[in-house]
N, C-alpha and C positions, 0 to 999 in steps of 0.2 A: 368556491374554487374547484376546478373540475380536475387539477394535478395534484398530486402526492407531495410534499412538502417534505425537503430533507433539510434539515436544521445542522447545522456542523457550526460544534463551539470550538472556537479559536483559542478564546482562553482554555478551557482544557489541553487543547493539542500543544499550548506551549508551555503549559504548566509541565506536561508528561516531558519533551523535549527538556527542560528544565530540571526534572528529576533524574532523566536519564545523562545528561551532563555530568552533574553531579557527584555520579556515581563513579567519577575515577578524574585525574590530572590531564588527560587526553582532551583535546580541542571535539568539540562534538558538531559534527554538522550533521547535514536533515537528508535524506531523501524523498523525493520528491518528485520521483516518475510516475506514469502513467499516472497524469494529470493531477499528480497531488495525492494518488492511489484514489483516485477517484472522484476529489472533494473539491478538483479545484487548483492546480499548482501556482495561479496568481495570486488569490487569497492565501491559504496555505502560507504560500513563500513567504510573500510580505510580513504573514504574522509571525515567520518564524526569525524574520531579517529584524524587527522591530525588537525581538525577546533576547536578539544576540549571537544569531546564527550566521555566522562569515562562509559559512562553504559549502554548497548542494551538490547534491548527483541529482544525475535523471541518467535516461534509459540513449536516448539518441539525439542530436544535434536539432534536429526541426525544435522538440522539447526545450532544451538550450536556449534557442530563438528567443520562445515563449516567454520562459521565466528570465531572461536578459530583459527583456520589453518591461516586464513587471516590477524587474529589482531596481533597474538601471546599476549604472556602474558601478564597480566596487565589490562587492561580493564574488566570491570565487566558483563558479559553476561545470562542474565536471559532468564529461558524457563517455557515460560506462561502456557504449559498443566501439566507441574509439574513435579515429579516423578512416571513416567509410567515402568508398569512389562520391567526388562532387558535396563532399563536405567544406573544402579547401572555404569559401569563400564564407560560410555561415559562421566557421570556426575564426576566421580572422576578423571579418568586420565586426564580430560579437564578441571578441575576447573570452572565447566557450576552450575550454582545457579539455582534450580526447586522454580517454585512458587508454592507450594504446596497447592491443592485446597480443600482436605477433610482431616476428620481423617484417612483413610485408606492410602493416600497418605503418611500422614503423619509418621505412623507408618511405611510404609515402607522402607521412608527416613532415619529416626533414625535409623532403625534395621539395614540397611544396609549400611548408611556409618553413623554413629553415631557424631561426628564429626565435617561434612561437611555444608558450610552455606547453609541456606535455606532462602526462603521468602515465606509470605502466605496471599492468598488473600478472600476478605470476599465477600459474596453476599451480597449487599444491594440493591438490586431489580430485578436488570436483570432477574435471574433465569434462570444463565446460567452455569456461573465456580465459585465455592468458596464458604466458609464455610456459610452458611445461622444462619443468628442470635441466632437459640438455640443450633445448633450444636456448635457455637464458645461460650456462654455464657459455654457450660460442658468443653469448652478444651483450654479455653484462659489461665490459670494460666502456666499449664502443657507445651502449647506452648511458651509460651512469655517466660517462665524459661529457653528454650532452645538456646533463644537468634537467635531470625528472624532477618535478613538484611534489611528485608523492610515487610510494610503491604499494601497491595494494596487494589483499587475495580475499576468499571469499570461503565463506565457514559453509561446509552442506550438512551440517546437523546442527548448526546453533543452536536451536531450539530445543536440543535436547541434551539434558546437560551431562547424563552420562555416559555419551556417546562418544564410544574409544577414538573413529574419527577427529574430534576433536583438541586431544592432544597431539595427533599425528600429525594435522595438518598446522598447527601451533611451532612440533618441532620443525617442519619441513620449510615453512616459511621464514625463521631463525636463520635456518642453514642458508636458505638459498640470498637474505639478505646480509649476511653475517659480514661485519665491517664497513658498512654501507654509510654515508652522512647523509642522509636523505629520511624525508617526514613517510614513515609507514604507517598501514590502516589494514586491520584483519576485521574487527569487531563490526558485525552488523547488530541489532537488539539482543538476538539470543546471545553474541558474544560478550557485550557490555555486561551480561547479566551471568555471564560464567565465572569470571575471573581475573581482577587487575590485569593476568600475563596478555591476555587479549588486547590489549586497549591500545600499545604502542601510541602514536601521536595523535590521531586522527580517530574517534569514531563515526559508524555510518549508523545513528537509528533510522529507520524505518517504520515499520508495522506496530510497532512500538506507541510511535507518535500519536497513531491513529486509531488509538485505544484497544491492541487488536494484541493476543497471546503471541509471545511468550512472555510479556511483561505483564503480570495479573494487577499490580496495583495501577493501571494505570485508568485515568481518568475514563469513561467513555465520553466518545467525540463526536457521533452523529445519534440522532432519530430521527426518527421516519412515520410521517402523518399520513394516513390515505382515506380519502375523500367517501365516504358512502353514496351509492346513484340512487339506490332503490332499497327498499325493503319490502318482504310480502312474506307469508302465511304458506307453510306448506304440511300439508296433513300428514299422517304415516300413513307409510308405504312409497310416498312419491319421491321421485329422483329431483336431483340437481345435477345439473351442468353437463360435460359432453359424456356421451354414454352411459350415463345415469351410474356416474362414479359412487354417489352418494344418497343414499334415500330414508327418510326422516323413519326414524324408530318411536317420536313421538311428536303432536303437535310442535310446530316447532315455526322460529321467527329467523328468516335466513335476508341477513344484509348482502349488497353486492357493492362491492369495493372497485373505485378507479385506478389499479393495476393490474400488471401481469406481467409475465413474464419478458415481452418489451421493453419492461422497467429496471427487468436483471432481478425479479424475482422469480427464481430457477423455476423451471417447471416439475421437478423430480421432488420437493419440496413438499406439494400436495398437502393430504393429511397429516404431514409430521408435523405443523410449527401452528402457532396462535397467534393472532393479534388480540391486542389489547385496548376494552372500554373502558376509561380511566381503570377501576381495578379490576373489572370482571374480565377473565378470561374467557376467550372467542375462539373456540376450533375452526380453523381451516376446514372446510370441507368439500368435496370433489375433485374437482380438475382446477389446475390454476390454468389458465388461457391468455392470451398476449396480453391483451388491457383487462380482463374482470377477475376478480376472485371473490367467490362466494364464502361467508363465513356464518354459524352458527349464533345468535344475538338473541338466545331464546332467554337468556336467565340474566341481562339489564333490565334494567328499570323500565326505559323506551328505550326508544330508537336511536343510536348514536348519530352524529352527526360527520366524525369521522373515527376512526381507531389507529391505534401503534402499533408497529410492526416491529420497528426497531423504539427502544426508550430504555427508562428504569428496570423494567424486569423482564426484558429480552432485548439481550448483546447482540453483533456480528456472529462472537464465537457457539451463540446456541445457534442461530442458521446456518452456519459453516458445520455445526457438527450434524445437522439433519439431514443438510444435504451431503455427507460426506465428502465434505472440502476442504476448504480455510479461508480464516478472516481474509486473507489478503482477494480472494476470487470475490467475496460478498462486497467488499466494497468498491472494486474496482470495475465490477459489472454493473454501479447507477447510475438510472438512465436520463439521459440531458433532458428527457421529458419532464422530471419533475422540477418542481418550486427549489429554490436553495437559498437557504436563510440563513445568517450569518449571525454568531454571536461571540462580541468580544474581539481582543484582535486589532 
């Protein structure tokens, strides 16, 4: 096989979705944008509809479409950027729910499917999406009469649990819903993982799911196999790869692997990370380049036939932390080039 081969276990993912349930009285639903965070949001979805998941988010309406087509009806499918110009028609023949984030949104909603559920989300600090406190003080009556499915906000440091933000935005969101009979949702993973007060009705895992920090115990949910093209002999002193990044300090056996950066394996990356021969550890070495990355294979037995980049002894969150990122960028950058194998689900 000439592709890299990404395996993504399903049971895991719904094992984690399961544990993170769990963890409070709150209805837990899935997030599930930017295609499943990479893996897939028909698979994904199905296996988290099958494990008891009633209610998704995604990112925008076309997304919605998608995962409508996969669930079929029944499940409840929220889209987090609202109702955007020329949604009107995706949002009504698909039963897709906008979270509506201002008054314009708003008004557009009503005008145009009058009707149809909505939900609406508040800024309480981000200052990012969502009605910011004096805008919702002039329009909360008018709204709430229309009858929201849900009132949402959105934690900017959940993941860090002792982030004074986090109570702030805990009380602000209190305030701005306070009296309210309607289903509320603050907690994304890091919040589920704060503190009961977060949970209110609804939680949103995430990154969580997807075996990815701030939730450490959670299952890992992909690896990643990449295919070896060649193997050869390079003496000391001689370079590998573009500009002779790397040059052998001693006889040495250099594999070249079928990815690269093409595949959303960063280029910045380089020398920091290893793949792995079942257990001998393989330095990266040189330049990673769109489709090849050359690696060290001098201290296997033979010749590998392929190696892991992602498995057992290297996560998302060691790539994320080499390439100074995050889990969430490492998964949502792979690339439809490669194999995808499904396990479980």
């Amino acid at each position: 096989m000439s592709t890299a081969t990404l395996t993504i276990d399903l049971g895991a993912l719904t094992s984690n979705w399961s544990a993170l349930a769990a963890m409070g009285q709150a209805e837990a639903g899935a997030v599930v944008k930017g295609d499943g965070y990479g893996l897939g949001a028909a698979r994904v979805g199905r296996a988290l509809a099958k494990a008891g998941a009633r209610t998704f988010f995604v990112a925008v309406a076309e997304e919605g479409v998608a995962l409508r087509q996969a669930l079929g009806p029944g499940p409840v499918i929220y889209i987090l950027s609202g109702h955007m110009a020329g949604d009107a028609d995706m949002l009504g023949d698909l039963d897709l729910t906008p979270i509506l984030n201002s008054l314009d949104q708003m008004i557009r909603h009503l005008e145009a499917l009058p009707s149809h559920p909505f939900g609406l989300q508040l800024d309480t600090g981000m200052n990012r999406l969502g009605m910011e406190p004096n805008e919702w003080a002039a329009v909360r009556d008018i709204a709430v009469a229309q009858n929201p499915q849900l009132i949402i906000s959105h934690l900017a440091c959940g993941d860090q649990s002792g982030a004074a933000m986090n109570t702030q935005q805990l009380s602000t969101f209190r305030q701005m819903t306070a009296g309210l009979d309607c289903p509320l949702s603050l907690a994304n993973t890091g919040g589920i993982l704060l503190d009961k007060a977060y949970h209110f009705d609804v939680t949103r895992p995430g990154i969580g799911l997807y075996g990815g920090l701030p939730f450490a115990r959670a299952r890992p949910v992909v690896s990643l196999d990449i295919p070896v093209i060649q193997c050869r002999d390079v003496a000391p002193g001689e370079a590998v790869g573009y500009q002779g990044a790397w040059r052998a300090r001693r006889p040495s056996r250099v594999a070249t692997l079928g990815a690269g950066y093409a595949d959303g394996i960063l280029r910045c990356l380089g020398d920091r990370i290893d793949v792995w021969a079942d257990d001998v550890r393989c330095p990266v070495i040189g330049r990673i380049s769109m489709d090849l990355i050359c690696v060290d294979v001098t201290d296997t037995s033979s010749d590998p036939r392929s190696v892991a980049l992602l498995g057992p002894q290297q996560g998302i969150e060691t790539l994320a932390e080499a390439a100074g990122t995050v889990g969430y960028e490492i998964l949502t950058s792979m690339s439809p080039r490669y194999t995808r194998r499904y396990l479980g689900g």
